[in-house]
C-alpha positions as CSV (number, residue, x, y, z in Angstrom):
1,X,-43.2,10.9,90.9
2,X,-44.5,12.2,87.1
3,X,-41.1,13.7,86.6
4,X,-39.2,10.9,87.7
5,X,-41.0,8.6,85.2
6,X,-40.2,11.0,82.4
7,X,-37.0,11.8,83.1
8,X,-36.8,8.1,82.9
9,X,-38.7,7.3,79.9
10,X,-36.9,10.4,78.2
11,X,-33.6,8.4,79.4
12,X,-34.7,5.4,78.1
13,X,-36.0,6.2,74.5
14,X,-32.4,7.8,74.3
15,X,-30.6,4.8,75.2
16,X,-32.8,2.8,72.4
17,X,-32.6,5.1,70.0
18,X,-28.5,5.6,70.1
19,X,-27.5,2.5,67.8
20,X,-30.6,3.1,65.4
21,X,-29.0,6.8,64.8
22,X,-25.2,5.4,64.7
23,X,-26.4,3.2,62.5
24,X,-26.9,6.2,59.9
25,X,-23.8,7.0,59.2
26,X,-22.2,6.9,55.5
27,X,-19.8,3.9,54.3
28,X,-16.3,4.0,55.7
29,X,-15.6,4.3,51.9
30,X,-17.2,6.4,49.6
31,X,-18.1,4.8,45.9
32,X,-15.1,6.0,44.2
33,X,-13.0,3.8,46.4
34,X,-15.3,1.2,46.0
35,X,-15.3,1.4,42.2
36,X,-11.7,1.9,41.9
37,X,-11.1,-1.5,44.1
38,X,-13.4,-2.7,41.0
39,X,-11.7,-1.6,38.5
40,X,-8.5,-3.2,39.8
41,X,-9.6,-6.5,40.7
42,X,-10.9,-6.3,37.1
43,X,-7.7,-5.6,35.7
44,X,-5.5,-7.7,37.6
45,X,-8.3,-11.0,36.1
46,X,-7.8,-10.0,32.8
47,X,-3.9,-9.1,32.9
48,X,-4.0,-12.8,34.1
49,X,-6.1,-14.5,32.0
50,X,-4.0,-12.6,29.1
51,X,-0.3,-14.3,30.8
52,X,-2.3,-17.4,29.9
53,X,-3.2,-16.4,27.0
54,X,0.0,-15.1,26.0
55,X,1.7,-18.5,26.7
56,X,-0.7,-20.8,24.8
57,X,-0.2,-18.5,21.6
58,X,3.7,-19.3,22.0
59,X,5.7,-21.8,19.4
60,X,7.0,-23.7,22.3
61,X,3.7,-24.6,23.6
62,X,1.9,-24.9,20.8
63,X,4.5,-27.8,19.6
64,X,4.6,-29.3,22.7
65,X,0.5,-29.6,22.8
66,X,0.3,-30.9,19.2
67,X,3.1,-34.1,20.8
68,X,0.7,-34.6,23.3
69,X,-2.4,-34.1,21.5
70,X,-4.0,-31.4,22.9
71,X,-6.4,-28.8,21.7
72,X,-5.8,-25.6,22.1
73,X,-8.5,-24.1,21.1
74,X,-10.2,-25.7,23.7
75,X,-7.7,-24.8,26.3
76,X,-7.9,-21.0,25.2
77,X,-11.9,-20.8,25.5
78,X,-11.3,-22.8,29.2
79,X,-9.0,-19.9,30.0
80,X,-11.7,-16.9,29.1
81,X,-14.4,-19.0,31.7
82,X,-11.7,-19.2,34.3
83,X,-12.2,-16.5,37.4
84,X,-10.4,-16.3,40.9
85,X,-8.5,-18.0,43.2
86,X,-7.9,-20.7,39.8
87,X,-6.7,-17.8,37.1
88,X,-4.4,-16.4,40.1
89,X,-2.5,-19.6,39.9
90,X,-2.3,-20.3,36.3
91,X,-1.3,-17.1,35.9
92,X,1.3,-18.0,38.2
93,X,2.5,-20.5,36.5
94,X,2.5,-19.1,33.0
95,X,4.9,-16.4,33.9
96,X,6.8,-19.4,35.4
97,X,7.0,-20.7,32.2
98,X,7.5,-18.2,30.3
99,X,10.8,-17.1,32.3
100,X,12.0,-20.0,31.8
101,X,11.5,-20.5,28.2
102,X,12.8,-17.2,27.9
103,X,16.4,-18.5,29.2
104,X,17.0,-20.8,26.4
105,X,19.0,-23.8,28.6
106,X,18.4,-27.3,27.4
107,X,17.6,-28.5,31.5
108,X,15.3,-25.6,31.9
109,X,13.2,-26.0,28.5
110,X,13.0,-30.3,29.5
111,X,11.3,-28.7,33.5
112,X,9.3,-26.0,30.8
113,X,7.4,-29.2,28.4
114,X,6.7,-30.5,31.9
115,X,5.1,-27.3,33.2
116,X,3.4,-26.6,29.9
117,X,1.8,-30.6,30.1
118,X,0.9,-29.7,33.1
119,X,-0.6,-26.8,32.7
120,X,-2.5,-28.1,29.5
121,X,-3.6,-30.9,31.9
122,X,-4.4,-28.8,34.5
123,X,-6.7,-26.4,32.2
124,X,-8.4,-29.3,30.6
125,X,-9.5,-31.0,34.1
126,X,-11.0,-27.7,35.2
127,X,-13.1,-27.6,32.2
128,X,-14.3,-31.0,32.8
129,X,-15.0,-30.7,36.0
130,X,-17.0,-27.9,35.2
């Protein structure tokens, strides 16, 4: 009978102790990867937030804000705050706008002073919402 119990207490401990000890094992990814993935999310933010950037230092805009009274200065510092999901999409539609200024048709630039308003608009809510 005292080597049945400890054959199964010896059995048991085991069967505790399995996930503890599985539980030890490294990352699925080491740190480089984990940096690198950093590093690029990093990037890809800032290569955004300079399309932006990029598009408010434009003629184009810049004439179309001064119509409609709006300070860019203002917009530009709203654009170094912005972060995720937010930059994504006004980077979106800077490069938007910036194809189609670069096409030069009369029909396109009228749609372009609308996209730049409202991205202007858009930039300026997000700042005072924050």
């Amino acid at each position: 009978m005292r080597t049945l119990t400890t054959i199964v207490t010896v059995v048991f401990t085991f069967i505790t102790l399995a996930p503890a000890l599985r539980a030890q094992t490294p990352h699925a990814a080491p740190q480089s990867a984990l940096d690198a993935a950093l590093q690029e999310h990093v990037a890809s933010a800032e290569a955004d937030r300079d399309a932006v950037l990029r598009l408010l230092d434009r003629p184009e805009v810049q004439a179309v804000a001064g119509d409609v009274g709006i300070d860019l200065r203002r917009a530009k510092s709203a654009v170094t705050t912005l972060s995720g999901q937010e930059l994504a999409e006004l980077a979106a539609q800077a490069s938007q706008v910036e194809e189609a200024l670069a096409g030069g048709q009369s029909r396109v630039t009228i749609s372009t002073t609308l996209i730049i308003v409202a991205l202007l608009v858009l930039i300026l809510i997000i700042v005072a919402v924050d």
